[in-house]
C-alpha atoms as one frame of an Amber mdcrd trajectory, in Angstrom:
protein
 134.439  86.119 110.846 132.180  86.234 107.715 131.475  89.301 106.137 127.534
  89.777 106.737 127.057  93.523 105.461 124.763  93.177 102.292 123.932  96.402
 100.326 120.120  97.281 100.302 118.718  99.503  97.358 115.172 101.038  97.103
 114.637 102.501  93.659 111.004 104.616  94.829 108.904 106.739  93.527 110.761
 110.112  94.022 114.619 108.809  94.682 117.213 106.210  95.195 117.895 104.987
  98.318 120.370 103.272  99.629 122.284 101.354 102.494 124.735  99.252 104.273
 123.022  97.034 106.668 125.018  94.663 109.068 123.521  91.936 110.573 121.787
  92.920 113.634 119.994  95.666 110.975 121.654  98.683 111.753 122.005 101.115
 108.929 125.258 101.719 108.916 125.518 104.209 105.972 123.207 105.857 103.837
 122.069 106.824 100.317 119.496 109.211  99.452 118.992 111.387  96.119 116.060
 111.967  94.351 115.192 112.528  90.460 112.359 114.556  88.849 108.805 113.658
  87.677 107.724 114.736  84.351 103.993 115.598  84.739 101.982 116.868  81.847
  98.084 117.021  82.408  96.018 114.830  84.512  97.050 112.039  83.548 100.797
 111.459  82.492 103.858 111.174  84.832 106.623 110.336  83.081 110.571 109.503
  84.642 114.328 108.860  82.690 115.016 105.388  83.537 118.825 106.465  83.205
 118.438 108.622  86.406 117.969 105.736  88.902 120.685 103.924  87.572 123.114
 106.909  87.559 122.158 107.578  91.270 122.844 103.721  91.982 125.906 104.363
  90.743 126.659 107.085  92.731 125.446 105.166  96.093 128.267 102.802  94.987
 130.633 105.181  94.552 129.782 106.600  98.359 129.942 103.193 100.171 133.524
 101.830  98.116 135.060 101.840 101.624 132.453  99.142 102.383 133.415  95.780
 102.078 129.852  93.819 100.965 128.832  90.438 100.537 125.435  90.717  98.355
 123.110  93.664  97.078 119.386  93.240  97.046 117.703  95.774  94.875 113.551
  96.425  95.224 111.339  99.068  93.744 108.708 100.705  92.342 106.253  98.506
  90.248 103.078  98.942  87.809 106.003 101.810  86.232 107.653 100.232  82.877
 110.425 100.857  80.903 110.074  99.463  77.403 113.667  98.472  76.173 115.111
  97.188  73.159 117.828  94.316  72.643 120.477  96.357  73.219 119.151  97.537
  76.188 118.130 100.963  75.642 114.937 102.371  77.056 113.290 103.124  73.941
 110.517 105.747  76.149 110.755 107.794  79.281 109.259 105.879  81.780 105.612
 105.350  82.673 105.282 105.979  86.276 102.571 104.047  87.919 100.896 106.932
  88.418 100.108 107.082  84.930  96.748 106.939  83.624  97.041 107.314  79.829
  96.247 103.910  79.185  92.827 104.153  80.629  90.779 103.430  77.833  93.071
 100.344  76.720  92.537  98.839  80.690  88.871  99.094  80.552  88.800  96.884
  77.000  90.936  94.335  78.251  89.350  94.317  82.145  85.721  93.744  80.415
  87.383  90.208  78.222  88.350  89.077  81.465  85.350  87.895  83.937  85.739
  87.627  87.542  85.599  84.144  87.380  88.937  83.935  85.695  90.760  86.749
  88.148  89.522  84.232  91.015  91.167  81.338  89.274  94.386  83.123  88.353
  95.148  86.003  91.309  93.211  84.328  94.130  90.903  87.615  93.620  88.968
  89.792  91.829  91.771  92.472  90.913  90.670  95.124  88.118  93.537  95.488
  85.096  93.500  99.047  85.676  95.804 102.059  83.828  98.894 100.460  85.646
  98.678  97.061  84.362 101.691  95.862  82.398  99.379  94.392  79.523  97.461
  98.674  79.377 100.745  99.809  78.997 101.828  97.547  75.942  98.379  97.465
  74.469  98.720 101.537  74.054 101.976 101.667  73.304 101.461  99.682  70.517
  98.230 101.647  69.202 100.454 105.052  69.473 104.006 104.035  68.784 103.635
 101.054  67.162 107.118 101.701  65.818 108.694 101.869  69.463 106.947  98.540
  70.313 108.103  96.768  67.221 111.798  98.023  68.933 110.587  96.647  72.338
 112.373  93.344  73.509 111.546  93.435  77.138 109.156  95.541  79.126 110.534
  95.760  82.176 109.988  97.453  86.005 112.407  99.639  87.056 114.358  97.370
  89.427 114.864  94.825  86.442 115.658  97.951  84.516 118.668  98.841  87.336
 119.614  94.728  87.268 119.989  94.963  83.317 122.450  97.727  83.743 124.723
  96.374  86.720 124.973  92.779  85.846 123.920  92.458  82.051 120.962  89.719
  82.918 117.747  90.388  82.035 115.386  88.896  84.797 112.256  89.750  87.097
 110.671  88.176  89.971 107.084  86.599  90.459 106.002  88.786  93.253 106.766
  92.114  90.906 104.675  90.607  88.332 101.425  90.196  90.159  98.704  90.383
  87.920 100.670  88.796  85.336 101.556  85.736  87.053  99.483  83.220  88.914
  99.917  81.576  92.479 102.310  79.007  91.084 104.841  81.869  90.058 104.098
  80.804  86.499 103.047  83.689  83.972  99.573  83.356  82.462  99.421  82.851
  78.972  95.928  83.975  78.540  97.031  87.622  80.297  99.450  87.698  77.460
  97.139  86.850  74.746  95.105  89.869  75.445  97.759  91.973  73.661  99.175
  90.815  70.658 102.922  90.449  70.625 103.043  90.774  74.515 104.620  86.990
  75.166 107.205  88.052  72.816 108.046  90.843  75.367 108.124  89.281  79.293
 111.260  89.001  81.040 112.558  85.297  82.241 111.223  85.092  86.071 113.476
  84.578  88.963 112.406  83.724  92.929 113.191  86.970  94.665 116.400  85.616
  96.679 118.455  83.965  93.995 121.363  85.495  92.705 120.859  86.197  89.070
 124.613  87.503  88.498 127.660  89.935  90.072 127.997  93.359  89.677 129.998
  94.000  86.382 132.137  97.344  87.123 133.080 100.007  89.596 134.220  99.688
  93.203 131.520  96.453  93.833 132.753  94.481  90.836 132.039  90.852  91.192
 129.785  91.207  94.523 126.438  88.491  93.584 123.246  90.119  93.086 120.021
  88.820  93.647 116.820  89.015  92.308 115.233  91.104  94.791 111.254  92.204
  94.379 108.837  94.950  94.350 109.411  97.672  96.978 106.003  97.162  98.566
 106.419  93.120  99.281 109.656  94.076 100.611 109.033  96.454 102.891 105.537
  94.909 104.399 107.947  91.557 104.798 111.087  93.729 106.137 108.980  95.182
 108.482 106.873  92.212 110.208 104.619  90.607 106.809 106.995  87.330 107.368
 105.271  86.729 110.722 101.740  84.892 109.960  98.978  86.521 110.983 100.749
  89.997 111.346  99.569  93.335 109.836 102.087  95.937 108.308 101.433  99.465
 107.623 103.952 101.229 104.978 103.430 104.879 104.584 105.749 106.878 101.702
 104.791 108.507  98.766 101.920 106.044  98.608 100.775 103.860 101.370 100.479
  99.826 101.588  98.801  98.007 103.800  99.553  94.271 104.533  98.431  91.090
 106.446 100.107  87.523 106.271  97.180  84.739 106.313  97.057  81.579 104.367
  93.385  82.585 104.849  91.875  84.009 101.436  88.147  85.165 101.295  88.152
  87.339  98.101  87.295  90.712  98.584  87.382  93.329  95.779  89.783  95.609
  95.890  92.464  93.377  97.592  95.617  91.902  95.897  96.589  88.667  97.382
 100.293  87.864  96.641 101.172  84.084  95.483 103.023  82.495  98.326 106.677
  82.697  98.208 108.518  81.457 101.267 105.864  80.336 103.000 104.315  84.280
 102.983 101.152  84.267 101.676 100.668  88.232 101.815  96.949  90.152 101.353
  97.896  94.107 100.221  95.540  97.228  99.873  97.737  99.397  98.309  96.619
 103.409  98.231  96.667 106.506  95.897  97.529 108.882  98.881 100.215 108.958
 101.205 103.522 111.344 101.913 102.137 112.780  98.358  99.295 114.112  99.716
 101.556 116.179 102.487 103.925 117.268  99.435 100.981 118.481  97.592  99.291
 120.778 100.632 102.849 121.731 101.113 103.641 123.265  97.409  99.825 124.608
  97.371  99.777 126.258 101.030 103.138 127.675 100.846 104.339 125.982 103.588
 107.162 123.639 104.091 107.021 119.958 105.193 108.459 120.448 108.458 106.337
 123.564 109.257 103.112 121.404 107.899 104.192 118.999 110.800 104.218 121.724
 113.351 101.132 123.163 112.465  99.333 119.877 113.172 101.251 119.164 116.510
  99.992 122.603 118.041  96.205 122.029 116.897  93.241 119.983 117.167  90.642
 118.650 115.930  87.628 121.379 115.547  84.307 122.365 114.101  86.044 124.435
 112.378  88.266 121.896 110.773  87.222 120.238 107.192  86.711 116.471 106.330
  89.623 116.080 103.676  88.786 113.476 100.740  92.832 112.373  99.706  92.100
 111.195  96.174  94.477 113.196  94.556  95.002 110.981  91.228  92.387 108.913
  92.055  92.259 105.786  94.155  93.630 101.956  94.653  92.653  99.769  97.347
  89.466  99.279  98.086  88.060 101.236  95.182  90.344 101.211  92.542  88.602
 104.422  90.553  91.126 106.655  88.549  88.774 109.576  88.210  88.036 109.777
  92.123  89.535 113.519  92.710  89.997 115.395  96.359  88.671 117.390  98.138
  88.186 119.430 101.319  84.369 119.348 102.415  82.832 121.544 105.547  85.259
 124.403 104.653  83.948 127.802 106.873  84.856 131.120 107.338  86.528 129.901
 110.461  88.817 127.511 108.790  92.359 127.817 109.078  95.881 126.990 107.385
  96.239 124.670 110.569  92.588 123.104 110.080  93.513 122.183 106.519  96.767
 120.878 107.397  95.493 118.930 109.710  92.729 117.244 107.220  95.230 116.612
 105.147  96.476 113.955 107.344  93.419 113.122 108.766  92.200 112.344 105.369
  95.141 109.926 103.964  94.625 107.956 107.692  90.995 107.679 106.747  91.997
 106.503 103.614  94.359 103.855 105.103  91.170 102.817 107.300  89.149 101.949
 104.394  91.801  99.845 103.088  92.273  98.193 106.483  88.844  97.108 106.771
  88.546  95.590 103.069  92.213  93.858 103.823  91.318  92.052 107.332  88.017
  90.753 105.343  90.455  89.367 102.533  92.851  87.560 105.643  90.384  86.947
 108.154  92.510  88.722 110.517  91.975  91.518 112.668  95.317  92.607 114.599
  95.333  95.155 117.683  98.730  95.988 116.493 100.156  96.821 113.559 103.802
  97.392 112.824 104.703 100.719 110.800 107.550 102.123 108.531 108.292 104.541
 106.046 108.931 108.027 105.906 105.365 109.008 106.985 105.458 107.534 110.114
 108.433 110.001 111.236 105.983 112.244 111.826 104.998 111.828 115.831 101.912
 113.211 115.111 101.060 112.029 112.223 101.688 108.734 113.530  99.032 109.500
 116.696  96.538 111.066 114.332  96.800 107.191 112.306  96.657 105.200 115.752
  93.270 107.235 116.710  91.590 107.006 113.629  92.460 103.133 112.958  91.685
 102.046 116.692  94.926 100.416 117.549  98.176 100.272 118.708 100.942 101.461
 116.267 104.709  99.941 116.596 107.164 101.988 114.593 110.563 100.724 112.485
 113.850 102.449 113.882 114.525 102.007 110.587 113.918 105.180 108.216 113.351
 102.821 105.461 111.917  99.478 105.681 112.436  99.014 101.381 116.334  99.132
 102.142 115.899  96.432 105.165 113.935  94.063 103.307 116.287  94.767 100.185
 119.024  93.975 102.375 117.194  90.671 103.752 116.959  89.185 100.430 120.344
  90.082 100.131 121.318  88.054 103.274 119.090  85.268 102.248 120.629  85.066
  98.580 123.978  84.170 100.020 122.888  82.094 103.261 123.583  84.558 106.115
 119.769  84.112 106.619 117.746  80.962 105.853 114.434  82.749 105.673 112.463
  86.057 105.409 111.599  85.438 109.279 114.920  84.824 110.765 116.039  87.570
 108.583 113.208  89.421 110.399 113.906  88.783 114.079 117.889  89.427 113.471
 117.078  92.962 111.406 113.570  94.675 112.351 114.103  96.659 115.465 111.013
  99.180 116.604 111.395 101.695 119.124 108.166 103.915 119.435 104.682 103.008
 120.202 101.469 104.710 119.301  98.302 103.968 121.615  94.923 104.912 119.825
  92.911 107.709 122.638  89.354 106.259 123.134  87.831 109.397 123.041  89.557
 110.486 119.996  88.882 106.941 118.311  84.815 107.684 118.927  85.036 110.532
 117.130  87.083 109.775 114.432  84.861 106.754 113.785  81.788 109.263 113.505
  83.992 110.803 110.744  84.751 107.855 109.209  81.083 107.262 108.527  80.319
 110.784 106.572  84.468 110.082 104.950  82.712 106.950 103.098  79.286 108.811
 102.394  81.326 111.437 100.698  83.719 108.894  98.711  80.730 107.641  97.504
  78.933 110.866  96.262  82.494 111.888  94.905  82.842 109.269  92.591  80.086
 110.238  90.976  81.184 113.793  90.700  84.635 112.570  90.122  83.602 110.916
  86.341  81.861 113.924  85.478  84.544 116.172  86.280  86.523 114.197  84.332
  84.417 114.397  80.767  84.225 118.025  80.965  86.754 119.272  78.221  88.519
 123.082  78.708  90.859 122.538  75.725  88.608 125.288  73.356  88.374 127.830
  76.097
């Protein structure tokens, strides 16, 4: 019988994970470590691109009883590594988070008009602080000897690739806003930073093996191409299906609908087909971090944050929580929107805060929602979940009421590994698509009906949540200008 267990790796925001998927998509061992975040002011969030390959190695290492027939890696995206020929990262990592290129994305996103981010993206996406042409453009204004070093500037799955197999590839899907809907890379996005062309990576369709494993315990096993972390996990966990609406909730949260359908709609990302996919994403600032954040500044831990939410309600008493933590993505795409928790009383609680926390990131997720279904012309009264925010039962009821529909939830922890895995399969023909790799690996097995009464409500809410985004922004960029460095 052939051997169908492929190795899935998800290099995220905050760890490695990893696992051994067989072919009816059972995880049948598991990887999980995470690495630190270098933060240092507002604005820079920094991580040792040697860290996710050393913890890929040790995954390895754990599963060398496994017998495997292909690894598919995904990951984080929008953070760079800039490398030089050798390839040595020549600079910690910019996370996406990052948003010390600021000023250099607003030059370049006023030389480009709308007009041309129709004709090239399908859509009017901004080149924010996370764009791969920001990124070069200040690192070669402040280290312009590091980016005369610079061969490649690559994301940190490409990064991991380099490393294992010695190829130095990417994928289309990764490289959205750099390549077009043909999979092609845009010369003009280049040209808007001298010495950029010099520095992309050769592209390679997600599922095609780009080369085997070059030492250790997997030695010679093919590795493919794999993509970005979001695209795989809205595909791993129902994005293949057309017409079908996937909600991904970790650190950050994605959002994602499958429609050949494009009515461009700010704020929206619309993915160039690949496979016959044709996926529309609203990807968030605010997610799992959010929870991690109230949990470090409360005192509390995660699992008591969850516990404090299941044995409360909603309440006068309870605030209206504005998520924007380090600013926003999809729909508004602002990096100087900040939090905060409005209608705060005497009367408020640890539990009423708690509580706003996740009502806030859902509200958050609504906004996107409604911007995405204009974008697909699709409106779904279910939407398939994953990620490690929808463990959370309540959590996951809280997202059902505020969004107005019914919520179907992965068995799997981590949809990133699955659709890693998938691409995997594909790569060496135990699949011949993303959606019969779906229907053999996605399993659900819990539900989440939205409570009328609690819906009303919420959408009450939801009208004085986008009055306040509004009036927040505005506050936001002030906030932001005001200098404490003499004080």
């Amino acid at each position: 019988m052939p051997n169908r267990l492929t190795l899935g790796i998800d290099v995220g925001t905050t760890s490695v994970k990893a696992g051994i998927v067989d072919g009816s998509g059972r995880v049948v061992a598991r990887f999980a470590q995470s690495y630190p975040t270098l933060r240092r002011g507002s604005d820079i969030a920094e991580q040792d691109p040697d860290d996710w390959v050393r913890l890929i190695s040790d995954a390895m290492a754990s599963f060398a009883d496994f017998e495997i027939s292909a690894i598919g890696i995904t990951g984080q995206v929008n953070t760079h590594v800039f490398v030089d020929r050798e390839g040595t990262a020549l600079l910690p990592a910019i996370l996406w988070q990052d948003g010390r290129a600021g000023g250099e994305a607003a030059g370049l996103d006023a030389r480009v008009s709308a007009a041309q981010k129709q004709a090239w993206w399908g859509a009017p996406m901004p080149i924010d602080a996370s764009h791969a042409c920001s990124r070069m453009a200040w690192v070669a204004r402040h280290h312009p000897d590091i980016w005369e070093k610079t061969r490649w500037v690559m994301l940190p799955k490409d990064y991991c690739l380099l490393k294992l197999t010695g190829e130095a590839t990417t994928d289309p899907i990764s490289n959205i806003g750099l390549v077009d809907n043909t999979h092609a890379y845009i010369a003009e996005v280049f040209d808007l930073v001298p010495g950029a062309a010099d520095r992309k990576v050769p592209l390679v369709p997600v599922c095609d093996v780009v080369g085997t494993v070059a030492q250790g315990p997997f030695a010679g096993v093919p590795v493919v191409s794999g993509t970005m972390d979001a695209w795989a996990g809205l595909v791993g966990a129902g994005g293949a299906k057309d017409g079908s609406t996937v909600y991904l909730s970790g650190t950050s949260e994605i959002l994602g609908i499958s429609s050949h359908d494009v009515v461009p709609t700010p704020g929206i990302i619309v993915f160039p087909e690949a496979d016959g996919i044709r996926l529309h994403a609203a990807p968030t600032q605010s997610g799992g971090d959010a929870k991690v954040w109230f949990s470090q500044a409360g005192g509390v831990s995660l699992d008591q944050m969850t516990e404090l939410v299941a044995r409360t309600e909603r309440r006068a008493a309870t605030p209206l929580f504005l998520p924007q933590l380090q600013g926003e993505r999809a729909p508004l795409w602002d990096a100087d929107l900040r939090a905060a928790f409005l209608g705060v009383g005497r009367q408020t609680n640890q539990q009423d805060l708690a509580r706003a926390v996740y009502e806030g990131v859902a509200m958050s997720a609504r906004m996107a929602l409604e911007a995405l279904q204009k974008s697909a012309g699709v409106v779904s009264d279910t939407i398939a979940c994953g990620g490690g925010g929808f463990q959370s039962d309540p959590w996951a009821q809280i997202r059902a009421d505020i969004l107005g529909v019914e919520l179907t939830c992965l068995a799997a922890k981590d949809p990133g590994i699955l659709g890693a895995a998938a691409m995997a399969a594909i790569g060496v023909g135990h699949f011949r698509a993303f959606g019969e790799a779906y229907d053999a690996l996605a399993v659900f097995d819990r539900t989440f009906t939205p409570d009328p009464a609690s819906h009303t409500h919420y959408n009450d809410l939801f009208d004085l949540y986008r009055d306040a985004i509004a009036v927040n922004a505005d506050l936001g960029k002030r906030l932001s200008k005001l200098d404490f460095s003499t004080v």
